[in-house]
C-alpha positions as CSV (number, residue, x, y, z in Angstrom):
1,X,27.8,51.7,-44.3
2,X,27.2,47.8,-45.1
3,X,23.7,46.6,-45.7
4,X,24.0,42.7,-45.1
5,X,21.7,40.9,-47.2
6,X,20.7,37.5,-45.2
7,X,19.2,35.5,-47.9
8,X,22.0,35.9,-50.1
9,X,24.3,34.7,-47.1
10,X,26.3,32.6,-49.6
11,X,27.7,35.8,-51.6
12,X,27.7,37.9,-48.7
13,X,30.3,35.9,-47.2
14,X,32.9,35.4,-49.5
15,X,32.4,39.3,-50.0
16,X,33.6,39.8,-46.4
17,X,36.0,37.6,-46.8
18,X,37.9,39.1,-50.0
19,X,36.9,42.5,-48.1
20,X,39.0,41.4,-45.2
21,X,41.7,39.6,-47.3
22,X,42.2,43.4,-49.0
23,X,42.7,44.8,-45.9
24,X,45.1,42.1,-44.4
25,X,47.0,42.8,-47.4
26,X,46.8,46.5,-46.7
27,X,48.3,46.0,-43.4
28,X,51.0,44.1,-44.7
29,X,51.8,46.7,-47.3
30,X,51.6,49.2,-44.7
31,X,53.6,47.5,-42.0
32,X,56.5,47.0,-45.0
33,X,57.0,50.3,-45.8
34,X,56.6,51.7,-42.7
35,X,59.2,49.3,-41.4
36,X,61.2,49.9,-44.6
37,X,61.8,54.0,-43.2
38,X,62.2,52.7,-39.6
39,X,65.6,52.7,-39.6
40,X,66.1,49.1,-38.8
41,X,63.5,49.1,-35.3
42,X,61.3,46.9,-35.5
43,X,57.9,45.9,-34.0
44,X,56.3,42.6,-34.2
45,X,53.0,44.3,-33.5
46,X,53.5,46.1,-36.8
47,X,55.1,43.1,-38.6
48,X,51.8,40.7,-38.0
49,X,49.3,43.3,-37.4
50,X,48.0,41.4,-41.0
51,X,47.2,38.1,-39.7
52,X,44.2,39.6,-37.4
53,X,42.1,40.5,-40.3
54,X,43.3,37.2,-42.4
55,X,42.6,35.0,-39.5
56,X,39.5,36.7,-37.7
57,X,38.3,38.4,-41.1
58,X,38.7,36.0,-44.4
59,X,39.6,32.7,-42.5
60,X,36.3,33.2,-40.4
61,X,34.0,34.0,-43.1
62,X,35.3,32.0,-45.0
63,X,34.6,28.7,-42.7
64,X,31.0,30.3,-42.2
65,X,30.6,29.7,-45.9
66,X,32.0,26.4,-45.8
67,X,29.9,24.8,-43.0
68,X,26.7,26.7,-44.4
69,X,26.2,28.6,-41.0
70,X,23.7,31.5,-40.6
71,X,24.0,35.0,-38.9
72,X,20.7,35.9,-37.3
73,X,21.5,39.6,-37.2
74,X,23.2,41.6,-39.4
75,X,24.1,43.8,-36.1
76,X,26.6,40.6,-35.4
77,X,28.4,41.1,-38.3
78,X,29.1,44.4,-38.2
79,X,30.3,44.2,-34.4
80,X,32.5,41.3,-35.4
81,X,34.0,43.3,-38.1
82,X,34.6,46.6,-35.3
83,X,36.2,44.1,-33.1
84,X,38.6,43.1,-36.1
85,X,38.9,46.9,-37.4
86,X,39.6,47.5,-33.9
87,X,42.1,44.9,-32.9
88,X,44.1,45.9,-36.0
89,X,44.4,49.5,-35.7
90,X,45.5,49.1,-31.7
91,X,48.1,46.5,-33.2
92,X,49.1,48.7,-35.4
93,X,49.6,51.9,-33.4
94,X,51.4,49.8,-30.4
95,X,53.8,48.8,-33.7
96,X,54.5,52.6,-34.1
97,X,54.5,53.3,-30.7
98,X,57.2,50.8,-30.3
99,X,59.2,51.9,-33.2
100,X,59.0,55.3,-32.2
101,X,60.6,54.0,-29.0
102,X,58.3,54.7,-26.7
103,X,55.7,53.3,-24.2
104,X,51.9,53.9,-23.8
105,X,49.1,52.7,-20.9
106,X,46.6,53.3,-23.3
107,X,46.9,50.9,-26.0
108,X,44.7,48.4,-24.1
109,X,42.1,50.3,-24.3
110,X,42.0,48.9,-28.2
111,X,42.4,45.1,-26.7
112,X,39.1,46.0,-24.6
113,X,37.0,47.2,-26.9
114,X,38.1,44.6,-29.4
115,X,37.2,41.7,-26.8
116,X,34.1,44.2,-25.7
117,X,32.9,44.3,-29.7
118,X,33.8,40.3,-30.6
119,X,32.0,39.0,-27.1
120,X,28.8,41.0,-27.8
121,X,28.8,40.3,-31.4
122,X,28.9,36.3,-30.1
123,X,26.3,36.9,-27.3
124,X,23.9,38.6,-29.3
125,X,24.2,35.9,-32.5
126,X,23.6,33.4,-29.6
127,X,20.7,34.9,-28.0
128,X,19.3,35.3,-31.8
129,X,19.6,31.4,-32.3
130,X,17.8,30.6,-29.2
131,X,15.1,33.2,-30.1
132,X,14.7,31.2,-33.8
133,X,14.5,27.9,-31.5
134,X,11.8,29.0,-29.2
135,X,9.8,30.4,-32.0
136,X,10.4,27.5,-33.6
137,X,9.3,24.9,-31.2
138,X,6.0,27.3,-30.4
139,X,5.0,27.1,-34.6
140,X,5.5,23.6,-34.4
141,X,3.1,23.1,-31.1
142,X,0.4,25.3,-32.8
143,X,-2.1,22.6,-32.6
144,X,-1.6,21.0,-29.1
């Protein structure tokens, strides 16, 4: 378990990012030796299954450290990072499935609970901002 630390946003950031960097790596490793004992099949699922967590994972936290953004919740976070855990294992089972040479119906079900995760980790970081404006407009009409 992950305890998110909000006021150290800064630190916290770059540590997802490195965190997800390690795993994009992972998958990259993975995806090379797997395909190395594949006997020449391939599966481009497998083959890029890295670039979710590099571009979803480090690239994203990485701009949220750049342009100084906040996360309300720490809950948003960790749904992000179950949408990119999520993404990437469905990526790279269909890559296995498709090397193993066959087919599988239920390898959406990781796309829709991705999407599910990401979309609810976006609503609820939005509904948090608008919760800090309204609180923040009422503090500053204390007076009136």
């Amino acid at each position: 378990m992950t305890l998110y630390i909000l006021d150290n946003k800064e630190k916290e950031f770059r540590k997802q990012a490195m965190g997800h960097l390690g795993f994009a790596l992972f998958c990259a490793l993975f995806g090379a030796i797997y395909e190395q004992f594949s006997h020449e099949v391939y599966s481009f699922y497998m083959i890029y299954a890295f670039a979710i967590p590099l571009v979803f994972g480090t690239a994203f936290y990485l701009l949220l450290d750049w342009f100084d953004k906040k996360v309300k919740q720490p809950l948003c976070l960790s749904l992000w990072n179950m949408a990119i855990v999520t993404l990437t294992v469905g990526s790279l089972y269909r890559g296995v499935i498709d090397i193993y040479g066959t087919t599988n119906k239920k390898v959406i079900i990781y796309v829709v609970a991705a999407f599910l995760l990401g979309l609810s980790a976006i609503v609820l970081n939005a509904v948090e901002s608008v919760k800090g404006r309204v609180r923040k407009d009422e503090d500053m009409n204390f007076f009136s």
